[in-house]
C-alpha positions as CSV (number, residue, x, y, z in Angstrom):
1,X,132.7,91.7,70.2
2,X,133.3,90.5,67.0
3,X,131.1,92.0,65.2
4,X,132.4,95.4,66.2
5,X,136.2,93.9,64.9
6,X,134.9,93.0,61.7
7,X,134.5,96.5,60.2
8,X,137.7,97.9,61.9
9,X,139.6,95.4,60.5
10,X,138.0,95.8,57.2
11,X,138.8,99.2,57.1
12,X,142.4,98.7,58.0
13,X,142.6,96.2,55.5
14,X,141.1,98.8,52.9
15,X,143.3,101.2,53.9
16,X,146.6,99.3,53.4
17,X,145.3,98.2,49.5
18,X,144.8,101.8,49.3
19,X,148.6,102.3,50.3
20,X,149.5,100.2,47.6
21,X,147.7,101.4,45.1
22,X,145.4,98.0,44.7
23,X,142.2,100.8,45.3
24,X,141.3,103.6,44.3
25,X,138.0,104.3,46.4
26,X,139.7,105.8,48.8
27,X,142.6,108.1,49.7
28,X,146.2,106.7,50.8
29,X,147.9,107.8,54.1
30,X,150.1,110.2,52.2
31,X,147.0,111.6,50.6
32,X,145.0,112.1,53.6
33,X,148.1,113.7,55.5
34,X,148.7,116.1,52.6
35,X,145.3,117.1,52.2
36,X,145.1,118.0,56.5
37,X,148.2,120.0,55.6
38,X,146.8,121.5,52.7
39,X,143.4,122.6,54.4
40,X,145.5,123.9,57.8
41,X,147.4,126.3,55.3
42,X,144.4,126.9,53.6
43,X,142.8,128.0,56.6
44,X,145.9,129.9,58.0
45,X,145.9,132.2,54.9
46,X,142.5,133.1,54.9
47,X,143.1,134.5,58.3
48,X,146.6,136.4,57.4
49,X,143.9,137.7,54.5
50,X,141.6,139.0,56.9
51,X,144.0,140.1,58.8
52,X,145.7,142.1,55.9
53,X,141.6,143.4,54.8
54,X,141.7,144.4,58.2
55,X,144.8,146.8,57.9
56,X,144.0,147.9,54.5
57,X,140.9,149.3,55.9
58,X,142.7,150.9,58.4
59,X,145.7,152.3,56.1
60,X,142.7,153.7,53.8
61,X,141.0,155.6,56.0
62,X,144.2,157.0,57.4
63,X,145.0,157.9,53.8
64,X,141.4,159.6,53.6
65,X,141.7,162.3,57.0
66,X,142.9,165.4,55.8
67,X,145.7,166.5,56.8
68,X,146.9,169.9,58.7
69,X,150.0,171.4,58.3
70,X,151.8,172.6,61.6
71,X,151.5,176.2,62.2
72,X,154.6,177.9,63.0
């Protein structure tokens, strides 16, 4: 069982140096939550944008019918 501690500890123990700024190999806590945040809007916007290509498409070819008046 120790053996499978060792490297969880070590990583734990990585991590918090990270915190405070004693390494640089890896990304603090802040880091890694703002960079999850960053890719979740990331990856929210590129659907509104597909969702907005979408529409365009739609609103062009509405543009592109031609129209008929009403007869009277």
């Amino acid at each position: 069982m120790a053996t499978t501690v060792r490297p969880t500890t070590r990583g734990w123990v990585r991590q918090a140096e990270a915190d405070r700024g004693e390494r640089d190999d890896r990304l603090t806590i802040a880091e890694q939550d703002e960079l999850k945040q960053l890719r979740e809007e990331v990856a929210e916007l590129r659907r509104a944008n597909e969702i907005l290509k979408a529409a365009s498409v739609v609103f062009a070819q509405e543009l592109d019918r031609p129209r008929t008046r009403p007869h009277r």
